[in-house]
SERO-4910 file (N, C-alpha, C, O; in steps of 0.05 Angstrom, whole numbers):
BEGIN
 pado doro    nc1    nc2    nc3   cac1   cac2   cac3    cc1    cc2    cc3    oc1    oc2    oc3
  Unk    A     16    -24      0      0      0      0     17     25      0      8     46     -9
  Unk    A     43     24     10     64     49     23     70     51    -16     67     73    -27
  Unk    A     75     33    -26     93     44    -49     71     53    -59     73     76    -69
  Unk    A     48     44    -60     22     54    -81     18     88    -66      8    104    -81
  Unk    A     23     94    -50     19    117    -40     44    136    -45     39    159    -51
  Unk    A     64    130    -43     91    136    -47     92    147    -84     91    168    -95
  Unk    A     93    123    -90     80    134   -126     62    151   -128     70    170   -141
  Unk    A     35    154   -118     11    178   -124     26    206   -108     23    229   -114
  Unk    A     40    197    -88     54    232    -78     74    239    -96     76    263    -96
  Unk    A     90    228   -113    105    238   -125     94    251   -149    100    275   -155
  Unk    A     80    238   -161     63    241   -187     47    270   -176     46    289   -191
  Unk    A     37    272   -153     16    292   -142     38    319   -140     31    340   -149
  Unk    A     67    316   -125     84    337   -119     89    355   -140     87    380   -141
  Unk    A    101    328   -165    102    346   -189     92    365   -203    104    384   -211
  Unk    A     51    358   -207     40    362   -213     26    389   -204     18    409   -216
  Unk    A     26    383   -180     28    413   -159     44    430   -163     37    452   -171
  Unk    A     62    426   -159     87    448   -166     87    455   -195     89    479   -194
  Unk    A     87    449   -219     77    456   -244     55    481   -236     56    506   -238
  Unk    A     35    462   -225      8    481   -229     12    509   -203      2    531   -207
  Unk    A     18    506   -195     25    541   -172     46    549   -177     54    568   -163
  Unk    A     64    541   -198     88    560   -221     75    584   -232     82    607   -235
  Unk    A     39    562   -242     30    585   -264     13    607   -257      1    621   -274
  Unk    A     12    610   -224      0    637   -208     15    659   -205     38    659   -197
  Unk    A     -2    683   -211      7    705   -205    -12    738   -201    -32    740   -215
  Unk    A     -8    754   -187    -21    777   -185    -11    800   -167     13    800   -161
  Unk    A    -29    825   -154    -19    848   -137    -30    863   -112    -47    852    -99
  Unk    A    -20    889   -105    -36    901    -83    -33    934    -81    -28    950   -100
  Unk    A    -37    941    -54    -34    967    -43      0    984    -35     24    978    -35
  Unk    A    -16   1003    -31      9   1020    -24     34   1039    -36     57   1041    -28
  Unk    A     22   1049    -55     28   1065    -81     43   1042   -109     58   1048   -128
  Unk    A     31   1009   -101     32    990   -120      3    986   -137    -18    995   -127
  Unk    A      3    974   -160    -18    969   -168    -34    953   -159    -23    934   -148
  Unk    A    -61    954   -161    -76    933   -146    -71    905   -163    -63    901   -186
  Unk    A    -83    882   -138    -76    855   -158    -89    849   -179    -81    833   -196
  Unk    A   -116    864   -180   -131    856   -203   -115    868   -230   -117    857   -252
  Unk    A    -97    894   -227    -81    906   -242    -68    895   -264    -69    897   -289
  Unk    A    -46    873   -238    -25    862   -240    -29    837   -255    -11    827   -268
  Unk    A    -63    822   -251    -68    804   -261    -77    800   -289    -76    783   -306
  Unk    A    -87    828   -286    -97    833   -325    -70    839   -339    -65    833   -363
  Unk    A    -55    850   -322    -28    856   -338     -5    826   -339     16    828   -351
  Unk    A     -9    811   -331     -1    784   -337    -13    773   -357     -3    767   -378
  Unk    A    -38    771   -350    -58    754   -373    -56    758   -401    -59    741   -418
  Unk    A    -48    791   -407    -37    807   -426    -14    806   -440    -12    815   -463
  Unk    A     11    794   -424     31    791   -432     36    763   -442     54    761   -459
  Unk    A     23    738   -433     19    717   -452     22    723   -476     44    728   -486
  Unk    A      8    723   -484      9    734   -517     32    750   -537     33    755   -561
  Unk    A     50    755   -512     81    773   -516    103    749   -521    121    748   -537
  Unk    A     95    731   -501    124    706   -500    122    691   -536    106    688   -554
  Unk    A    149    688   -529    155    676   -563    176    655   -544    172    632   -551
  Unk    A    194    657   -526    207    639   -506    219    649   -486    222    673   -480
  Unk    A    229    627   -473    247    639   -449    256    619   -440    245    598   -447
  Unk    A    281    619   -421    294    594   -410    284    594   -382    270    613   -377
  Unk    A    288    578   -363    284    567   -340    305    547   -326    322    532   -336
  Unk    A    298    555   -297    322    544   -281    304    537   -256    284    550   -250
  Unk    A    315    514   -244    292    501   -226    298    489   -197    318    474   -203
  Unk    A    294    486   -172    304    457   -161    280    463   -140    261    479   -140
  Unk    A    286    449   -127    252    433   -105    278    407    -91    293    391   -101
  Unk    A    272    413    -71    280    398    -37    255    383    -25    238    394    -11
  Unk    A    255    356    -33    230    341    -17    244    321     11    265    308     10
  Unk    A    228    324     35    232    311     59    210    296     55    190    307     46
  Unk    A    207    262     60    189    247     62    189    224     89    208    209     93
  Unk    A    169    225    102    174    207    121    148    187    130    128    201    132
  Unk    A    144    165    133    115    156    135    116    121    151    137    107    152
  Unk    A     96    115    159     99     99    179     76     84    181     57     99    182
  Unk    A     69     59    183     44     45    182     51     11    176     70      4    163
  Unk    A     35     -3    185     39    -35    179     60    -36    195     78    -43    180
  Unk    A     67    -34    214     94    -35    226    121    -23    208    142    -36    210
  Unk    A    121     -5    195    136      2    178    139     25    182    119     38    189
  Unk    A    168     40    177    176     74    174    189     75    149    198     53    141
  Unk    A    193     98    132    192    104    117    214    136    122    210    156    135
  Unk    A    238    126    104    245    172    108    255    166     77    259    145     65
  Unk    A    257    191     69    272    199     44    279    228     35    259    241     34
  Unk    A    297    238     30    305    257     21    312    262    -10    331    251    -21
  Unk    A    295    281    -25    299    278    -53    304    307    -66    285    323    -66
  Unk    A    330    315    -77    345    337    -87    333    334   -112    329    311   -120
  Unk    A    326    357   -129    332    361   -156    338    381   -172    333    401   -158
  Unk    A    345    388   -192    360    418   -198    346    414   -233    346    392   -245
  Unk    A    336    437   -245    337    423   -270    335    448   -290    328    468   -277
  Unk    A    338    453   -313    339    479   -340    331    473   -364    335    452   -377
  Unk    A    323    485   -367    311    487   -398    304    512   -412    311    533   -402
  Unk    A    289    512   -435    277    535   -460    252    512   -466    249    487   -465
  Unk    A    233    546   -477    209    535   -498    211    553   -511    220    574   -503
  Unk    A    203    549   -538    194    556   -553    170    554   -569    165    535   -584
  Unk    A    150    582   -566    120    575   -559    118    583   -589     93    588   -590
  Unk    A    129    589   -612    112    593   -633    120    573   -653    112    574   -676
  Unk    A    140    551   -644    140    522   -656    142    497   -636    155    477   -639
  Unk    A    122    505   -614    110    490   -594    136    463   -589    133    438   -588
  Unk    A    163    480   -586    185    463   -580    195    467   -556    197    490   -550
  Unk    A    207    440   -527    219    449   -503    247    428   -501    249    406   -512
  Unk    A    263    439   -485    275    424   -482    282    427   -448    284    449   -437
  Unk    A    284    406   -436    288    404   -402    307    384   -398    305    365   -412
  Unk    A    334    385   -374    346    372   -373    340    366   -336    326    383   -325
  Unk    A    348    348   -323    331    349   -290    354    333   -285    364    320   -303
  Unk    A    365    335   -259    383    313   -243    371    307   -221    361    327   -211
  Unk    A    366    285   -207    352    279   -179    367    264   -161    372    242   -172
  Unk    A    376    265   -142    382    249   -115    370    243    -91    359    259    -76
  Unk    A    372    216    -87    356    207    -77    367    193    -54    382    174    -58
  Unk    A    357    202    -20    381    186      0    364    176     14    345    192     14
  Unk    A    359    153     29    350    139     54    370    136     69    393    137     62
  Unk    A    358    132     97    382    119    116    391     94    106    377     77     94
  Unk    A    414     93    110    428     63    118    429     58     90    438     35     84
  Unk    A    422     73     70    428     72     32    439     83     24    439    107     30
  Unk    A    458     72      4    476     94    -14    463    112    -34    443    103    -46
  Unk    A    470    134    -39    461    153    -49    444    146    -76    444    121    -80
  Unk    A    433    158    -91    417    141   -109    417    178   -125    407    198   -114
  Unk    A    432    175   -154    434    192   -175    407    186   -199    398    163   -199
  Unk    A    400    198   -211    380    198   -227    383    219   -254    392    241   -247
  Unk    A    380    217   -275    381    231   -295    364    236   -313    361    214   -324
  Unk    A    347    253   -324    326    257   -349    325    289   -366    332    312   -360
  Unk    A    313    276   -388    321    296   -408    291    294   -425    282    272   -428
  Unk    A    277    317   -435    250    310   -446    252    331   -467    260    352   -457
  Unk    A    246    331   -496    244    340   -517    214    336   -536    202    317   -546
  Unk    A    210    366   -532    183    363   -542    184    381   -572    183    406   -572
  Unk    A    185    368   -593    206    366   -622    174    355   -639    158    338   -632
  Unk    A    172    374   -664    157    361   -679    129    347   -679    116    334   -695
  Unk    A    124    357   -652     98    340   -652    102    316   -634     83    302   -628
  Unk    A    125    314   -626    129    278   -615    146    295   -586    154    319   -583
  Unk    A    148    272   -567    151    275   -538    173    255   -537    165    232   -540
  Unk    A    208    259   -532    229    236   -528    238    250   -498    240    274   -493
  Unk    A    243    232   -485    248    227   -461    275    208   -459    273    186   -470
  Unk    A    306    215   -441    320    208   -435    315    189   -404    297    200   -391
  Unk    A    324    170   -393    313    158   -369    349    145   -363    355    121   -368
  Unk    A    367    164   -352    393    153   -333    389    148   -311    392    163   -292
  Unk    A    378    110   -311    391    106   -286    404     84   -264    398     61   -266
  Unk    A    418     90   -248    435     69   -241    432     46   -237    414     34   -225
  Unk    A    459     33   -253    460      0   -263    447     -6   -285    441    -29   -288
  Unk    A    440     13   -306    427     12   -335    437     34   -349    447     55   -341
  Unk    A    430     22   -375    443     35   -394    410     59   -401    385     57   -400
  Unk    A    435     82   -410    412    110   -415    406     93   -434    420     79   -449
  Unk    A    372     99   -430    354    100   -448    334    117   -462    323    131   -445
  Unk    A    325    123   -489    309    144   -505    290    123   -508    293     99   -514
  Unk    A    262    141   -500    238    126   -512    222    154   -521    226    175   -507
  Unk    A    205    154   -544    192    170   -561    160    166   -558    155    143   -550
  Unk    A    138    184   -563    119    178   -566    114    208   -586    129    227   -589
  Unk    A     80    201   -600     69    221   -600     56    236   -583     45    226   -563
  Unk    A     56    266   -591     44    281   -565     20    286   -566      7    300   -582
  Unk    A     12    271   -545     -8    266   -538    -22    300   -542     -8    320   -541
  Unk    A    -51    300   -546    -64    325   -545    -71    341   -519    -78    333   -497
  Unk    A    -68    365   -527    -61    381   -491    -42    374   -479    -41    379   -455
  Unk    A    -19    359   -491      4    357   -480     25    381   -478     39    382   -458
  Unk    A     27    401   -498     37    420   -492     29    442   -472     41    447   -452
  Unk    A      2    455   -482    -10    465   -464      1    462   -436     15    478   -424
  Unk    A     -9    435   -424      7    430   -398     34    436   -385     39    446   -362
  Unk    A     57    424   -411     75    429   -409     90    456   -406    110    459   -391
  Unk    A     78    476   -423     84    501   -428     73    521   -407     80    544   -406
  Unk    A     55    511   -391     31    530   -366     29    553   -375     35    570   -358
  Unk    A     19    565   -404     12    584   -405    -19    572   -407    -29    588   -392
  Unk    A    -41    555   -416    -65    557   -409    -76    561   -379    -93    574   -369
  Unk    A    -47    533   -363    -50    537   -331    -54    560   -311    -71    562   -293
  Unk    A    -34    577   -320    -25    604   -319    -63    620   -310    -74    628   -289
  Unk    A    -71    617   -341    -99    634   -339   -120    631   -321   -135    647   -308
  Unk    A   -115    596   -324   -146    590   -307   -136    597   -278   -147    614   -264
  Unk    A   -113    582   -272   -105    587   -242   -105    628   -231   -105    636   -208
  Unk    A   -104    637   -246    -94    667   -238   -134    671   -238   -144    689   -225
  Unk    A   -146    657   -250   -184    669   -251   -187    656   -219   -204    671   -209
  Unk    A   -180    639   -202   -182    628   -175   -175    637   -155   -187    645   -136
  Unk    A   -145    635   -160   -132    642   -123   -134    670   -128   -139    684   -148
  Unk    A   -125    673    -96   -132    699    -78    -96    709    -81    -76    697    -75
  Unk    A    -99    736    -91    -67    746    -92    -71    772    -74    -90    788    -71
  Unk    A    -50    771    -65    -36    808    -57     -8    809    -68     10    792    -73
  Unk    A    -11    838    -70     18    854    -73     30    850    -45     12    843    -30
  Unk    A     58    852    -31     66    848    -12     95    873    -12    111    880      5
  Unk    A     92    878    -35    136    889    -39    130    893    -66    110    892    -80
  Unk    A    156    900    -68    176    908    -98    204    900    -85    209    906    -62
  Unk    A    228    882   -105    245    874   -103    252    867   -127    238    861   -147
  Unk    A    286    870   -125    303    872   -151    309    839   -163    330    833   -152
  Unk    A    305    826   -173    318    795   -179    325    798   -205    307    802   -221
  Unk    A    354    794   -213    368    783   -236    371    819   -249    374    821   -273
  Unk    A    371    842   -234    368    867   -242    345    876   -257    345    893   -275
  Unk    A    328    864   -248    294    871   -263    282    884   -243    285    872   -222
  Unk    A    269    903   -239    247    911   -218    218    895   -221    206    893   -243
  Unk    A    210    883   -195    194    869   -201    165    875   -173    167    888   -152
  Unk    A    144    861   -183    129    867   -152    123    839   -151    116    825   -170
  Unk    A    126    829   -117    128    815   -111     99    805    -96     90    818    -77
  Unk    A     87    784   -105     57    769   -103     55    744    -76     70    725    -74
  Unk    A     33    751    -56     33    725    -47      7    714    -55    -13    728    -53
  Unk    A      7    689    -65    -16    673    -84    -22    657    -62     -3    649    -49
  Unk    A    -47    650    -56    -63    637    -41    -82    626    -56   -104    637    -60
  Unk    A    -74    590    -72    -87    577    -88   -116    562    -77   -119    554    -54
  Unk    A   -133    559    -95   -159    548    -88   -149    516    -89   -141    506   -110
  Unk    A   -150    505    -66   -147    481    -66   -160    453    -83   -151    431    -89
  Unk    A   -182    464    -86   -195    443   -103   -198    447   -120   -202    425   -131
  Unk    A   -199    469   -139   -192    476   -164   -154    466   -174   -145    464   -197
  Unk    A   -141    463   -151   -111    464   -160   -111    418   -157    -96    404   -171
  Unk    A   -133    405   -136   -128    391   -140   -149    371   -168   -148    347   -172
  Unk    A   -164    390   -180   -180    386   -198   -153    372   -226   -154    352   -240
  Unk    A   -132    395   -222   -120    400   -236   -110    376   -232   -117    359   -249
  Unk    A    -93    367   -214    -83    344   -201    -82    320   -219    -63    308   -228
  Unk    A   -118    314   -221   -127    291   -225   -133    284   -259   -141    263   -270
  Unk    A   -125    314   -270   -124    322   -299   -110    315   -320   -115    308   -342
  Unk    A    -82    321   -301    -57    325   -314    -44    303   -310    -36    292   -330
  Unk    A    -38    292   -283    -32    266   -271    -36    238   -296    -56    224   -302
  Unk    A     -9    238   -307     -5    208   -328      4    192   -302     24    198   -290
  Unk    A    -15    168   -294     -6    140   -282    -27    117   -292    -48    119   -305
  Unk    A    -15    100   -283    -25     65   -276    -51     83   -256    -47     97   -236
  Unk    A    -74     77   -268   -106     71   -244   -107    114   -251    -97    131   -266
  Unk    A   -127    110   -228   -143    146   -227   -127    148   -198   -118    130   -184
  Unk    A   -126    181   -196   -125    191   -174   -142    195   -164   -164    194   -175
  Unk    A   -137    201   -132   -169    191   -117   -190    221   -120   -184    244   -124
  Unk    A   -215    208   -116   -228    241   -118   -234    246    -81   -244    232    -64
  Unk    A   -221    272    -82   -217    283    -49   -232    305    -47   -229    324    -61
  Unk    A   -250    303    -27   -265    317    -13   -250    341     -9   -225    339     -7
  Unk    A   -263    370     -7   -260    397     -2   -243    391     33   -223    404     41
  Unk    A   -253    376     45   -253    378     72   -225    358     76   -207    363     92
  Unk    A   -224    336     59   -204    321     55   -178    338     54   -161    338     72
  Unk    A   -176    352     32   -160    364     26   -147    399     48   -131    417     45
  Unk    A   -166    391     67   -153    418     88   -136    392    103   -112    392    108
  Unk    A   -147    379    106   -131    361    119   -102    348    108    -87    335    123
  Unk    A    -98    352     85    -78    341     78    -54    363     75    -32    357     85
  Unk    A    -58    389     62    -46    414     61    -39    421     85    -57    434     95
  Unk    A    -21    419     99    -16    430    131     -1    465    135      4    479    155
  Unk    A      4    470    101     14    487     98     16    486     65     22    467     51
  Unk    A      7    517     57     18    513     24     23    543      8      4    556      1
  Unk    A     48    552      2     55    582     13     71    587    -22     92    576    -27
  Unk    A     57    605    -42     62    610    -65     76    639    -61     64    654    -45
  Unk    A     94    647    -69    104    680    -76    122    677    -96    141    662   -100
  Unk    A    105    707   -112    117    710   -143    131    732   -145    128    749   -128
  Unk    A    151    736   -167    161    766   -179    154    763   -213    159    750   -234
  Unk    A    139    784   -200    126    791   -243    152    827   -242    157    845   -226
  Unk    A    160    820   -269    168    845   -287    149    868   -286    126    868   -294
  Unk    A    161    886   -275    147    915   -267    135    925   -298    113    934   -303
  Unk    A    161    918   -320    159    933   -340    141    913   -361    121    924   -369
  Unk    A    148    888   -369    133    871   -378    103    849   -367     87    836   -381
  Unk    A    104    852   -347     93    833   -329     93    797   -339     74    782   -340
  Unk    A    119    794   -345    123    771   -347    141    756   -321    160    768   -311
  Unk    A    135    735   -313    139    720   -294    179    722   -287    194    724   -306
  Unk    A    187    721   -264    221    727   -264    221    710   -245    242    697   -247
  Unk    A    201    700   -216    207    677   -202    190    669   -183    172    683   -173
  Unk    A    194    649   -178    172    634   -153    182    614   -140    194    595   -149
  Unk    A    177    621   -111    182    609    -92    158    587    -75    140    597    -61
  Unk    A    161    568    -77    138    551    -66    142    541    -38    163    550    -29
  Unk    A    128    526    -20    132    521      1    102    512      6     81    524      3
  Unk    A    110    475     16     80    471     17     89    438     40    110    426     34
  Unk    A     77    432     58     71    410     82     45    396     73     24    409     68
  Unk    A     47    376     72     28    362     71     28    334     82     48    321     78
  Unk    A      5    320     95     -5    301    113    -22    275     98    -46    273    103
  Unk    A    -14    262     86    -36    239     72    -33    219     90    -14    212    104
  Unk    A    -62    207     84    -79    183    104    -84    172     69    -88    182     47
  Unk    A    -80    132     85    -93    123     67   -120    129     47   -125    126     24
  Unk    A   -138    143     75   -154    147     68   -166    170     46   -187    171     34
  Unk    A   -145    189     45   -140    214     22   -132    205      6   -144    214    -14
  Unk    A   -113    187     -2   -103    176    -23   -126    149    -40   -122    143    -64
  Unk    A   -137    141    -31   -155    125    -36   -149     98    -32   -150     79    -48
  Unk    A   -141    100     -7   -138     65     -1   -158     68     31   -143     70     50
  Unk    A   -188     68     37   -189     69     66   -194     40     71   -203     23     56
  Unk    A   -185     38     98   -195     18    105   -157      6    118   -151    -12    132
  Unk    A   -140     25    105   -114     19    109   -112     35    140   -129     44    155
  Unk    A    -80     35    143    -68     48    171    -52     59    154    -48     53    131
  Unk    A    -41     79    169    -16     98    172    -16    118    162    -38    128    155
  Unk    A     13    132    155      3    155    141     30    179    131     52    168    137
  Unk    A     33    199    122     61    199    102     54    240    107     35    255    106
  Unk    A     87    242    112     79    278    111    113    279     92    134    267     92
  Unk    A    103    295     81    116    316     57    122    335     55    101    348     50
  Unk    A    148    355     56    161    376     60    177    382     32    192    367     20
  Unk    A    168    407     26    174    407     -1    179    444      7    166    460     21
  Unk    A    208    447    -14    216    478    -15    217    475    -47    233    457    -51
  Unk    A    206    486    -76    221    493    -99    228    521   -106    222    539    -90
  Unk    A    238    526   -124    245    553   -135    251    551   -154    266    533   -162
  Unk    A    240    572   -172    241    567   -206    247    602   -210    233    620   -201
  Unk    A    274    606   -226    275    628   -238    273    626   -270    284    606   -280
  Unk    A    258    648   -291    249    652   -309    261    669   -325    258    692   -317
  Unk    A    272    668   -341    285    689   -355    289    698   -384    269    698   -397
  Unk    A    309    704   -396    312    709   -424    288    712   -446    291    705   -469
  Unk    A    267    723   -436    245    727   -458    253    739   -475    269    758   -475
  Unk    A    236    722   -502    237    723   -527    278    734   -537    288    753   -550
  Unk    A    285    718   -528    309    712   -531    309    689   -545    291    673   -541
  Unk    A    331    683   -568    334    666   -596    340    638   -570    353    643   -550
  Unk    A    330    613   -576    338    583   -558    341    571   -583    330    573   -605
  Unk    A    358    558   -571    368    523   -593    358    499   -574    364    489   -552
  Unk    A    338    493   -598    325    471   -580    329    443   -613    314    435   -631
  Unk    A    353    437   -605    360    414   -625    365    380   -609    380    374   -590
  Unk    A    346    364   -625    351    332   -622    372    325   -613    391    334   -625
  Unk    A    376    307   -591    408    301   -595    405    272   -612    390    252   -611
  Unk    A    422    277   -625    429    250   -660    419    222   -639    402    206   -646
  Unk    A    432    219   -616    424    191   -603    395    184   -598    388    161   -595
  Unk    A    380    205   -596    345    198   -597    335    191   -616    311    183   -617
  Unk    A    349    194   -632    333    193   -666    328    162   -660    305    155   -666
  Unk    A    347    140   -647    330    111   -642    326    108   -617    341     96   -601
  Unk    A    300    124   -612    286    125   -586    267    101   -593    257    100   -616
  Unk    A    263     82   -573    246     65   -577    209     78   -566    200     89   -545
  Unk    A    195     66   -598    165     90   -590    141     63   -569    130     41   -571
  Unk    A    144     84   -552    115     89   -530     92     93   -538     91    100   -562
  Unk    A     69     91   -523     47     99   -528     43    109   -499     50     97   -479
  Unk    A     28    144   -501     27    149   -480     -2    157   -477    -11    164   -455
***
């Protein structure tokens, strides 16, 4: 049951953190209000042609049930470009992965979204790198790219202005986003590619699981395009949130990411590497 749960939190972390990347808005105090800040985002969509990205997220995991404990600590760092007017990305991710009393555990992936088709690199230890290919699936970019995300999520949560602060020498105003939970875990259950459904969780479920979940943005004063976000979110799952009741125990999650945004509409080289070309094809 621990790994079936262990798999839906990971799949869920990701998926989360994607989707509260794509919030943003404003406030008081000779700043613009957030509704301002939010039309002036919504606005600047339509401006991006690309931009690169830089990433990492710190997960603490610990959980305990069936006579069993559970810890793990999982690093990841990762960069990339899109290019939104030939719906091309490229992402490179490194992950580490430590338990007690285990040797360290390295991880490698690489995902190219080229032509219409989706190839994915998978390095990992005691196997040889492997490329597997699919077609892309429909609404696969969209997702990937969170500019549709972006819209719906900014029509939900609750934003203020809080500051103005300098990052990367941009003047920016700085957002704290307060996401609608069940609209973000709507999303969840949307986007989420696994084996089976994710569970459907009660409004009430879901205060219970969130023990904490803390979004702040910097949008471009001058463009109002996105420059960074800081996440911060605790959370508590019971078999019974996850959709196994009738089980014991139960799993909490500590998660810090940070994603900086940059080089808009700046020229990216987003080229195949020659060794994918015999990616073995998937169906996804």
């Amino acid at each position: 049951m621990w790994k079936k749960i262990l798999t839906m939190s990971l799949t869920m972390v990701m998926v989360l953190s994607l989707a509260a990347c794509a919030e943003e808005a404003g406030e008081e105090g000779g700043l613009p209000s957030a509704q301002e800040i939010v039309d002036g985002v919504m606005q600047s969509l339509d401006d991006i042609r690309t931009h690169q990205f830089d990433m990492d997220m710190t997960m603490d995991m610990a959980g305990e049930g069936e006579g069993e404990t559970f810890e793990m600590t999982m690093v990841m760092d990762g960069s990339g470009a899109l290019d939104f007017d030939n719906s091309e990305m490229r992402m490179d991710m490194t992950m580490s992965i430590t338990m007690p009393d285990e040797s360290e555990m390295d991880m490698g992936t690489a995902i190219y979204l080229i032509g219409g088709m989706v190839y994915m690199l998978m390095e990992i230890p005691e196997m040889e790198p492997m490329w597997i290919k699919s077609e892309m699936p429909e609404g696969y970019w969209e997702e990937m790219s969170q500019v549709q995300t972006q819209i719906e999520l900014l029509e939900v949560a609750q934003v203020e202005v809080i500051g103005s602060e300098r990052i990367g020498g941009i003047d920016c105003y700085v957002l704290q986003v307060t996401p609608d939970l069940e609209q973000l875990w709507q999303m969840v259950m949307q986007q989420a590619e696994m084996a089976g459904e994710m569970p459907d969780v009660t409004g009430e479920l879901l205060q219970e699981m969130f023990r904490s979940f803390s979004v702040e943005q910097w949008v471009a004063k001058d463009t109002y395009f996105l420059a960074k976000v800081e996440i911060d979110m605790a959370m508590e799952l019971t078999p019974e949130a996850m959709g196994f009741p009738g089980e014991e125990g139960i799993m909490t999650m500590d998660i810090a990411m940070s994603i900086l945004t940059y080089n808009y509409n700046q020229p990216v080289s987003i080229v195949l590497p020659p060794e994918a070309e015999e990616a073995i094809e998937m169906t996804m």
